[in-house]
C-alpha positions as CSV (number, residue, x, y, z in Angstrom):
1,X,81.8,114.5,104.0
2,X,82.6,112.0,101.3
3,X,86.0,110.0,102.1
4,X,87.7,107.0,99.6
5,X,90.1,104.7,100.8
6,X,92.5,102.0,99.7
7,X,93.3,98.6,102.1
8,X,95.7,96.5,100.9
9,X,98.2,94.0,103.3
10,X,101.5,91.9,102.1
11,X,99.5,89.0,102.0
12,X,96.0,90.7,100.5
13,X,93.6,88.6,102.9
14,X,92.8,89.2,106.7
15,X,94.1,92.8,107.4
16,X,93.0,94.1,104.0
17,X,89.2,93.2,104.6
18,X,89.2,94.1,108.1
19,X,90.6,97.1,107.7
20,X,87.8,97.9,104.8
21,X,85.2,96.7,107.2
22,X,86.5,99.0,110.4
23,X,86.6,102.2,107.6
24,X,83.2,101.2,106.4
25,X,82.0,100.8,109.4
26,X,83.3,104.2,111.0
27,X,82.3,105.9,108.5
28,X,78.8,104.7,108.5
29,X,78.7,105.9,112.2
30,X,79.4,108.9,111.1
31,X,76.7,109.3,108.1
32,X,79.7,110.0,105.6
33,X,79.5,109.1,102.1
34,X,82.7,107.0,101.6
35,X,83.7,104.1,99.2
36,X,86.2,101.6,99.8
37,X,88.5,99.9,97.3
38,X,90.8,96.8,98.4
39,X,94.0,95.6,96.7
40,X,94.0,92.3,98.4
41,X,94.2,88.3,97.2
42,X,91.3,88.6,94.5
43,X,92.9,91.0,93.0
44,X,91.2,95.0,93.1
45,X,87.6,95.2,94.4
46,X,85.5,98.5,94.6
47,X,87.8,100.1,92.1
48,X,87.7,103.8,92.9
49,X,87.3,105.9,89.3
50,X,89.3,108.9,89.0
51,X,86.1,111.1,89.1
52,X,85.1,109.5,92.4
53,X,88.6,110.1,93.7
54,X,88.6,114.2,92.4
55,X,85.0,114.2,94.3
56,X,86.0,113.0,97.8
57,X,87.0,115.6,100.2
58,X,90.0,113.0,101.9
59,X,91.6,109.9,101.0
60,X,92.7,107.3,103.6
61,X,95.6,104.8,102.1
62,X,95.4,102.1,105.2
63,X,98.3,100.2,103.4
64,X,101.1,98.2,104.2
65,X,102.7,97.7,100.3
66,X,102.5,99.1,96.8
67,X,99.4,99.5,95.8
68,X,98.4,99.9,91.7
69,X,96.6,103.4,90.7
70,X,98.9,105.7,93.1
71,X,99.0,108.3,90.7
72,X,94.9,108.7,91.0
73,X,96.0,110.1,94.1
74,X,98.0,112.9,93.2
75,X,96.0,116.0,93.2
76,X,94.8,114.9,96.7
77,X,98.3,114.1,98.0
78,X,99.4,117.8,96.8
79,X,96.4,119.5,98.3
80,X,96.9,117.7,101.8
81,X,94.5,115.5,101.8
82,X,95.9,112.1,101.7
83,X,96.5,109.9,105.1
84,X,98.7,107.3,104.9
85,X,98.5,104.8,107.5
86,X,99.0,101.0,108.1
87,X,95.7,98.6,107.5
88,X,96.6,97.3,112.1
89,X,95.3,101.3,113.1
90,X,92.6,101.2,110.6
91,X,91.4,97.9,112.5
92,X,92.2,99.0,115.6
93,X,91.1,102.6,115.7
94,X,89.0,103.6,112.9
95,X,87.9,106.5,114.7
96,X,91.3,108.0,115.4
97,X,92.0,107.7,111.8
98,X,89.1,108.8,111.1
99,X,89.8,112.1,113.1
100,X,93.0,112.5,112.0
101,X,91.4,112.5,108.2
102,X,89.0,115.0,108.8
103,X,92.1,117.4,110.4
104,X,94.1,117.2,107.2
């Protein structure tokens, strides 16, 4: 399964990283292939390329404000296949959102 995700947090430093690590981590566990892009204090890391994004079979958006690039997420969102959620339940229960991905 191949899985991209966003993290970004009103302040864009603690909750944005851990939730990237939790995801990464998770996901890892799992042997998926997944990349991670964060919208946090230095600005966005791991930018996820529209091809990458057409290519993954879900999207996770553990975000808590406006991200930039929403629209990259469009064709995903109309097929289903986007879950939104706050970075706190990607840190705290990666594998519950992890599961709730995979039932989109």
């Amino acid at each position: 399964m191949k899985i991209v995700a966003v993290t970004a947090c009103p302040t864009g430093i603690a909750h944005t990283y851990m939730a990237q690590e939790a995801l990464e981590k998770e996901c890892e566990k799992r042997g998926y292939d997944y990349q991670v892009e964060t919208q946090g204090g230095m600005g966005i890391e791991n930018e996820l390329e529209q091809e990458t994004v057409d290519e993954a079979d879900l999207v996770i958006l553990a975000i808590a404000v406006e991200i930039e690039g929403q629209d990259r997420f469009d064709d995903k969102r109309a097929q289903g296949k986007v879950l939104t959620i706050d970075p706190g339940e990607a840190i705290k229960h990666p594998s519950k959102v992890l599961d709730q991905a995979e039932a989109l």
